[in-house]
VOGU-3710 file (C-alpha; in Angstrom, 3 decimals, decimal comma):
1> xxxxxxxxxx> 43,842/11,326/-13,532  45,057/14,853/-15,321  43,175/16,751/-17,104  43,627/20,696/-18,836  40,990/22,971/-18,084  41,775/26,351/-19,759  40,085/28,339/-16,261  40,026/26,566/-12,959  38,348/28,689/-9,968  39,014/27,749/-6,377
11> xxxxxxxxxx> 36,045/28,670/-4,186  32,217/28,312/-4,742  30,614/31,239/-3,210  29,158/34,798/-4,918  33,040/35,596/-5,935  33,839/31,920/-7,474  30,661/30,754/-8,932  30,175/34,202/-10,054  33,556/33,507/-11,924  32,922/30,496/-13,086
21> xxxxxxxxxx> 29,629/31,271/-14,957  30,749/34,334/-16,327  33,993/32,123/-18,063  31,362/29,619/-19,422  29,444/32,654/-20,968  32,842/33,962/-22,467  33,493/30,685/-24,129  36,287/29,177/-21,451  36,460/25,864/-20,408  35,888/26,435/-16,965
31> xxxxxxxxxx> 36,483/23,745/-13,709  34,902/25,387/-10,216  36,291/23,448/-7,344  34,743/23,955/-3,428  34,229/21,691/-0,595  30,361/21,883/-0,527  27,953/20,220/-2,799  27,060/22,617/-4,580  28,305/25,887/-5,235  27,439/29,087/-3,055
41> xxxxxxxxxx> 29,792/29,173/-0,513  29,725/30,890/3,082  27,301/33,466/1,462  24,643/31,053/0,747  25,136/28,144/2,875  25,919/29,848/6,642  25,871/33,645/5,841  23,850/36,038/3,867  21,161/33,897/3,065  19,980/31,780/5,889
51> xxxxxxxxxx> 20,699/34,907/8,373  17,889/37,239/6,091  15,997/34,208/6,251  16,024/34,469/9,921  16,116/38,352/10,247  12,458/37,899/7,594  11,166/35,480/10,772  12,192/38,299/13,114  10,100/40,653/11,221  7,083/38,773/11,302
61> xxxxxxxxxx> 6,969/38,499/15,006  8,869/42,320/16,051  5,712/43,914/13,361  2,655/41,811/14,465  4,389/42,938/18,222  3,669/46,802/17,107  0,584/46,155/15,336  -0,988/47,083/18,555  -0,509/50,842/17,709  -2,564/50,827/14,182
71> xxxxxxxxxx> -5,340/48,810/16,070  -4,834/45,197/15,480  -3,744/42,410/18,228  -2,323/38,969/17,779  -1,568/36,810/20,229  1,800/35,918/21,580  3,663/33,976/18,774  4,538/29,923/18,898  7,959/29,192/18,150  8,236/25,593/16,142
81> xxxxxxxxxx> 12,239/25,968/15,743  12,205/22,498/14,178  10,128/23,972/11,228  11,518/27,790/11,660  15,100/25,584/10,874  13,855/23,369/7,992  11,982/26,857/6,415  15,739/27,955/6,436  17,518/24,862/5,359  14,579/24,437/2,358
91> xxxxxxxxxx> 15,937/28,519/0,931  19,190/27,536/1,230  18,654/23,959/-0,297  16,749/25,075/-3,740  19,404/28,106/-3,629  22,123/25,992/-3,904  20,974/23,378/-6,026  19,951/25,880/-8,912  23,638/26,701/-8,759  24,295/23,246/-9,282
101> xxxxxxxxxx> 21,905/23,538/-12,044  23,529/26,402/-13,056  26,706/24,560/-13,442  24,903/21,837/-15,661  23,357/24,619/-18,120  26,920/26,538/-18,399  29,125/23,289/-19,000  30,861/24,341/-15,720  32,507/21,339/-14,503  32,122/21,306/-10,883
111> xxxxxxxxxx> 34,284/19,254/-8,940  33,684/18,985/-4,864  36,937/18,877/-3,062  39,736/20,795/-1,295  42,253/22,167/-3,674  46,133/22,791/-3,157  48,421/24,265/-5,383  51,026/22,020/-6,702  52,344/24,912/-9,046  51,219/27,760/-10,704
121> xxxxxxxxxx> 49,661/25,967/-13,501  48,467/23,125/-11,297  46,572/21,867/-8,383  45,648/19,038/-6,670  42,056/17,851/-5,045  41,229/15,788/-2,195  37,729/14,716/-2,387  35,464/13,931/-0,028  35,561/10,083/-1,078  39,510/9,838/-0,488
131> xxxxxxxxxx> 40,205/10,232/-4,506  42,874/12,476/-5,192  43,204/14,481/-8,814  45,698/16,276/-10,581  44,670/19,099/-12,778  46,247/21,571/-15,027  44,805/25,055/-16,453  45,925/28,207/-17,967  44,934/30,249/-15,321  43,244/30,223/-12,045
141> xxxxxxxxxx> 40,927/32,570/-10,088  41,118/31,809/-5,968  38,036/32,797/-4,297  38,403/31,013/-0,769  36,689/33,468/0,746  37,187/34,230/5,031  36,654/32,447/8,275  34,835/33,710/11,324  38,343/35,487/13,865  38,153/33,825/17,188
151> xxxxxxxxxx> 38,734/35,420/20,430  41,711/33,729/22,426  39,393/34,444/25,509  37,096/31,786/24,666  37,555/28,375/23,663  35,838/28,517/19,881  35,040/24,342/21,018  32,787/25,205/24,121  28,955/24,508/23,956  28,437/27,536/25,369
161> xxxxxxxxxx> 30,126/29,631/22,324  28,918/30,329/18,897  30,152/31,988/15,561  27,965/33,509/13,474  27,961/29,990/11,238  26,768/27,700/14,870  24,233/30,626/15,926  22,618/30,412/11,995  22,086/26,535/12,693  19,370/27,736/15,253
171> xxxxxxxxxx> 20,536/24,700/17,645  18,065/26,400/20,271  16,465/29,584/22,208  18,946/30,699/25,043  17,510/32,314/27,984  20,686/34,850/27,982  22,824/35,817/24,830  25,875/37,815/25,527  26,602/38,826/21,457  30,227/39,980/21,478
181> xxxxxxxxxx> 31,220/42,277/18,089  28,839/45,312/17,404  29,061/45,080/13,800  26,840/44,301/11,538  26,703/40,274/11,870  26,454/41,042/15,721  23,980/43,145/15,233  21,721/41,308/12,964  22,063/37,816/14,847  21,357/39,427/18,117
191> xxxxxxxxxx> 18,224/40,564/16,755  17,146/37,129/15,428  17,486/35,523/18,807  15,755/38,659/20,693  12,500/38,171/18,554  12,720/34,602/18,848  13,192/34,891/22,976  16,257/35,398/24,222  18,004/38,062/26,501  20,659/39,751/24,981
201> xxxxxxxxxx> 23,388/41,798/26,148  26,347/43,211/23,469  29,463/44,096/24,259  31,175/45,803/21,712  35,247/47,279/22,442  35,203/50,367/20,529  32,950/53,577/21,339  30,120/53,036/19,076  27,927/49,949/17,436  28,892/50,041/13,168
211> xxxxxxxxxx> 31,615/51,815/13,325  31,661/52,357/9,022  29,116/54,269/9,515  27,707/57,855/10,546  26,622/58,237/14,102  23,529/60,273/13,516  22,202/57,315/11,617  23,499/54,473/13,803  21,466/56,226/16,736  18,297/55,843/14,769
221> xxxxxxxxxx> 19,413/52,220/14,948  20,805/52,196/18,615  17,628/53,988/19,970  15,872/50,907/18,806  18,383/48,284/19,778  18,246/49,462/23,418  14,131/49,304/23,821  14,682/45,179/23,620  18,433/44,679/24,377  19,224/44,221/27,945
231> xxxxxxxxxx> 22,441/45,867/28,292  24,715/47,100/25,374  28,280/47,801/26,989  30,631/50,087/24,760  34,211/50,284/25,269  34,580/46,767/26,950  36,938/44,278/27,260  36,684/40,987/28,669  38,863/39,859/31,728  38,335/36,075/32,360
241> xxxxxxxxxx> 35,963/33,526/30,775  34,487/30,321/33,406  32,702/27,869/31,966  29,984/26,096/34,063  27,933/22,858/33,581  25,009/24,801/32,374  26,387/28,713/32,062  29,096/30,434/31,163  30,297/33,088/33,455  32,103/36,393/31,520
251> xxxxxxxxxx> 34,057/39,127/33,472  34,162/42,120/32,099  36,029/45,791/32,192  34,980/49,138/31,178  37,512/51,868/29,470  38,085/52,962/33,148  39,050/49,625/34,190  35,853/48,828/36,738  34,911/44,837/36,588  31,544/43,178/36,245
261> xxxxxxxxxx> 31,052/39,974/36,361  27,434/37,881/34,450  26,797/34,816/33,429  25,014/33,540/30,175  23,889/30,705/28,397  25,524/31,554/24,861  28,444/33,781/23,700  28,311/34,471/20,119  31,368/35,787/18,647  31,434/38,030/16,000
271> xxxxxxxxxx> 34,562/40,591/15,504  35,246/40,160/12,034  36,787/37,476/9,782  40,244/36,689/8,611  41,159/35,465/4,950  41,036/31,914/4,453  44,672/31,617/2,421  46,156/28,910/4,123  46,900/25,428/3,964  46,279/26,178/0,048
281> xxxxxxxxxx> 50,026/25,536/-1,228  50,529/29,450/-2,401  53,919/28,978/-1,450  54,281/26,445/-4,497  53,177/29,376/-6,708  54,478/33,267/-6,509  51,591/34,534/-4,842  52,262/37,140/-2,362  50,511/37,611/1,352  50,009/40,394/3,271
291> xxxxxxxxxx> 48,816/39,625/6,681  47,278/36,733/5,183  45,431/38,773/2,339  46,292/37,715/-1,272  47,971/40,724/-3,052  46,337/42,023/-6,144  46,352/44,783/-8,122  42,735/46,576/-9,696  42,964/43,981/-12,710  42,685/41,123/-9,837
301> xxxxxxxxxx> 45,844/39,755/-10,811  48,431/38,282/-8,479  52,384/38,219/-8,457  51,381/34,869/-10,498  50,324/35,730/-14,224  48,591/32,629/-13,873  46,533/33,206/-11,187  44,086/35,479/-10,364  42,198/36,212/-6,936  38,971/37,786/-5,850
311> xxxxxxxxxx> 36,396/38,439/-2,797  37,283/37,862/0,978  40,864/36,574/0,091  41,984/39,610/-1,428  40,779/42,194/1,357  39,256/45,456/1,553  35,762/45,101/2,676  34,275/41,025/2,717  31,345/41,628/1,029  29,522/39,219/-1,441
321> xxxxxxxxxx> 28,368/41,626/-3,793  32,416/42,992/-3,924  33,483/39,508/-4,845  30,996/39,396/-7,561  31,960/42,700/-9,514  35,381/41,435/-8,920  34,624/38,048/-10,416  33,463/39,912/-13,673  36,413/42,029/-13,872  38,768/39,152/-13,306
331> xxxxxxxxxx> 37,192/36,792/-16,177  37,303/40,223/-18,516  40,587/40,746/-18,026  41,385/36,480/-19,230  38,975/37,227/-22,086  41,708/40,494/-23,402  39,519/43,444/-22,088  40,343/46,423/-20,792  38,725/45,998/-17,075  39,713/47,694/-13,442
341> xxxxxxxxxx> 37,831/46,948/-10,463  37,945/50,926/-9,538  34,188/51,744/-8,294  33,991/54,556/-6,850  31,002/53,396/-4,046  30,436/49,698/-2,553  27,208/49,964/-0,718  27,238/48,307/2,878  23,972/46,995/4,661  23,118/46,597/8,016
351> xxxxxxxxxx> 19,955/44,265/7,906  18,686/45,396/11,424  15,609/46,885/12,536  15,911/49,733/10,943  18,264/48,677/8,483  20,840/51,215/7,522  22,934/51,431/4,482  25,557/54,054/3,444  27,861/54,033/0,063  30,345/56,438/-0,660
361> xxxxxxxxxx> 31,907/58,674/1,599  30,517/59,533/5,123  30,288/62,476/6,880  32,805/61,076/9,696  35,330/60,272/6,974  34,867/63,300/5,842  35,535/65,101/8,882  38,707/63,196/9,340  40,040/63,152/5,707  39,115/67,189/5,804
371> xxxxxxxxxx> 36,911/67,430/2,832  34,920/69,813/2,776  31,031/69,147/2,160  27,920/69,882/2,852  24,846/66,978/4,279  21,312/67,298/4,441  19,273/64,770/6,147  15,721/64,652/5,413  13,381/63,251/7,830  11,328/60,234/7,237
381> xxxxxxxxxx> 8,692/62,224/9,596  8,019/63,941/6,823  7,530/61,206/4,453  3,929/60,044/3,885  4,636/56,553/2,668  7,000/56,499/6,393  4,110/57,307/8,481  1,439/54,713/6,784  4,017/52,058/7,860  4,740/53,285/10,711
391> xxxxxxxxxx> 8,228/53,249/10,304  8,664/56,983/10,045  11,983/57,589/12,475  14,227/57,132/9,430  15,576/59,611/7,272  18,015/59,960/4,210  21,180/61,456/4,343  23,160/63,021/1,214  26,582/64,289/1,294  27,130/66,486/-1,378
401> xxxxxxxxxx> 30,336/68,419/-2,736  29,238/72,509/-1,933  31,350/73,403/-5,452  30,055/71,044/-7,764  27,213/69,584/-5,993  28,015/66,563/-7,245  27,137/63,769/-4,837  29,598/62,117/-2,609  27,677/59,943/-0,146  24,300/58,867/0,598
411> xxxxxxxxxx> 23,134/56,822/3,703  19,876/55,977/4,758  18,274/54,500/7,802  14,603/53,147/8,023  12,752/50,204/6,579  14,080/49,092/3,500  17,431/51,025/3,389  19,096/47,578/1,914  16,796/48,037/-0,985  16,650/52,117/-1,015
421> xxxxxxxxxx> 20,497/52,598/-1,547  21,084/51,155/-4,926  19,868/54,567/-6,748  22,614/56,237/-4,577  25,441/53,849/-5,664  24,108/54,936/-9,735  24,021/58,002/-8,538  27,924/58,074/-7,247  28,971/55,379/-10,359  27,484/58,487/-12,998
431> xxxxxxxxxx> 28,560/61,857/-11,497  24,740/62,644/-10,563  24,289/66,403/-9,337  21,650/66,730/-6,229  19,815/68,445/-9,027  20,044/65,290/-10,693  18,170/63,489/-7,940  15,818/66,782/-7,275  14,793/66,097/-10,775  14,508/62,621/-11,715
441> xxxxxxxxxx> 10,250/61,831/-11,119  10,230/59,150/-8,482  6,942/57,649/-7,764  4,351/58,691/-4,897  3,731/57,605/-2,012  7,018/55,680/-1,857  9,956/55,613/0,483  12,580/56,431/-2,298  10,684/60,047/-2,450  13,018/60,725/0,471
451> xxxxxxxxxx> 15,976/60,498/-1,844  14,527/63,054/-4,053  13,174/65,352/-1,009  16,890/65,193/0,451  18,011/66,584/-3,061  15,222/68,936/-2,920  16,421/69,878/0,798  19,884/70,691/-0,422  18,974/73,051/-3,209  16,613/74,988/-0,728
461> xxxxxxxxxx> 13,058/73,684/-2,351  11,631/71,239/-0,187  8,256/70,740/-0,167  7,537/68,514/2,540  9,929/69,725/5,509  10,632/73,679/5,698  14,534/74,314/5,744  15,655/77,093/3,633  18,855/77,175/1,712  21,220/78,828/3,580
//
């Protein structure tokens, strides 16, 4: 069976499907190939999705926990995890399927299968039934995406250890967690699994939890982290890994070698992903690798002029809503435009409690990269939408150029950073001034105020925390 399709894409998740659609809507025949169902890929079937899902569960039971301050009790929540895990599956399930409607409305041909590259201009897929199909195109975006990196410590087949795609299946409660990885999947899954019971302990081996981002705001975060975590060890290796009929016993060392020795009844793994570029036949096409990571330049476009790549794959940081702008520069570029993928801010979100976000540059890079700048931080104290929610130990940070006072970087910790940050990625994309910010009208009482009171605080006018210009 061979068939011409004038775009193929190789990967079903927020960079492929993405892709796909946006080829339909510029008039391309368009084939999207991926091993799932439907479309959505890692992002929608074990990643993003199903973990907010979860982190939304941990909310309900961490705030009716502190409602106790304002005056209101509950009682002590019942867990159903059979019906916490089929709440989750349902999202994901009419998620997925409306991209598989999707698919159906754009006259995307969706084929599930594993594709290999049998040339530059062709590829082969192995469906789940046995069938095997030939197919031909004009060109070809890969969006395969990234795997969770295993530890050689641990054997990634145990029982008693998880990645981040086993501990989102919700299996069960364990009495102890040890979460190893203090970034931002760590983070956020070790949170789900405190509110739902267990004791957890991270170990994390460089000096800090999120590293990408500034320390003043990650101690907002860590301050909050250590009232329910029962031990988060910093600068830690681990020495030897026993596994026991009902435990699994982890030796650890510190930076100054001293050992410790505990035992849990889960490990979940999670330092960081690798791309997923192999096994995929690039070495029938003139793709280049480096360290695994498909080579392209800002118009997405391989060493192959027929192929393009995009998301994970491709490096730089594995985010879904990278892959996406990617997607729509790679499709403009096969439909003759003019497109870079050159932004000059990709927002990242921590989804813990507080969630932080940052875009742009940070005050640590900063430091390092000796640019000169000057930050204000304004205090979510001080905020009067903050204190009704009881949330009021964020703040907003800008980092500002002291010449032009054009604005470099923004982060923000508190409730609803993930959602707060997108006027500071506008603000970065157009060349805003704090001035800008100080004097666009933002509505009262609201947490995105702070934005505009951190402008206000850099230009010496704030009327809600005293801090003169200087």
């Amino acid at each position: 069976m061979s068939e011409t399709k004038h775009v193929v894409v190789i990967g079903g998740g927020p960079g492929g499907y993405v892709a796909a659609f946006l080829a339909a809507d510029h008039g391309f025949k368009t084939t999207l190939v991926d091993m799932q169902t439907h479309p959505g890929g890692v992002c929608l079937h074990w990643g993003c999705i199903p973990s907010k899902a979860l982190l939304h569960a941990a909310k309900i039971i961490t705030e009716a926990d502190g409602a106790a301050a304002v005056g209101i009790r509950f009682q002590k929540p019942e867990i159903d995890l059979a019906s916490l895990r089929a709440w989750k599956n349902k999202v994901v399930e009419s998620l997925t399927s409306g991209l598989g409607q999707q698919c159906q409305k754009r006259k995307v041909d969706f084929i599930q299968g594993r594709a290999t590259f049998l040339a530059s201009d062709r590829i082969t897929i192995h469906k789940p039934s046995g069938e095997k199909m030939d197919l031909s195109y004009d060109h070809c975006i890969l969006a395969t995406g990234s795997i969770p990196r295993a530890l050689p410590e641990l054997n990634s087949g145990s029982p008693w250890v998880m990645d981040s795609t086993r501990a989102l299946a919700l299996e069960d409660i364990p009495g102890r967690l040890l979460v190893i990885g203090g970034g931002v999947i760590g983070l956020e899954l070790g949170s789900v699994y405190a509110a739902l019971g267990s004791r957890v302990t991270f170990m994390e081996m460089t000096p800090g939890l999120l590293p990408g981002a500034d320390r003043d705001l990650v101690r907002t975060v860590v301050k909050r982290i250590s009232a329910w975590a029962e031990k988060i060890m910093l600068e830690t290796r681990i020495v030897q890994v026993l596994e026991g009929e009902r435990h699994i016993e982890v030796t650890f060392a510190d930076k100054a070698g001293n050992q410790q020795t505990d035992t849990f009844d889960r490990v979940l793994v999670s330092v960081g992903r690798l791309p997923n570029s192999a096994g995929l036949g690039l070495e029938n096409t003139r793709v280049k690798l480096d360290r695994g990571f498909v080579t392209v330049d800002r118009s997405m476009r391989t060493a192959d002029p027929r192929i393009l790549a995009i998301g994970d794959v491709t490096g730089g940081p594995m985010l879904a809503h990278k892959a996406s702008h990617e997607a729509r520069v790679a499709v403009e570029v096969l439909a003759g435009k003019k497109a870079e993928f050159d932004p000059r801010g990709i927002p990242a979100v921590a989804f813990t409690d507080p969630e932080l976000a940052w875009v742009g540059l940070t005050e640590t890079e900063a430091q390092k990269q000796g640019i000169v700048v000057k930050t204000v931080r304004f205090p979510w104290a001080a905020s009067g939408r903050a204190q009704t929610l009881s949330h009021a130990d964020g703040s907003t940070k800008l980092i500002v150029d002291p010449e032009t006072e054009r604005i470099l970087g923004v982060g923000i910790v508190g409730t609803g950073a993930g959602d707060l940050i997108s006027e500071g990625v506008l603000a970065l994309e157009m060349g805003a001034t704090a001035y800008d910010l100080a004097a666009t009208i933002h509505p009262h009482p609201t947490l995105s105020e702070t934005i505009m009171e951190a402008a206000d605080l850099f230009l010496g006018h704030c009327a809600h925390y005293y801090a003169p210009k200087r």
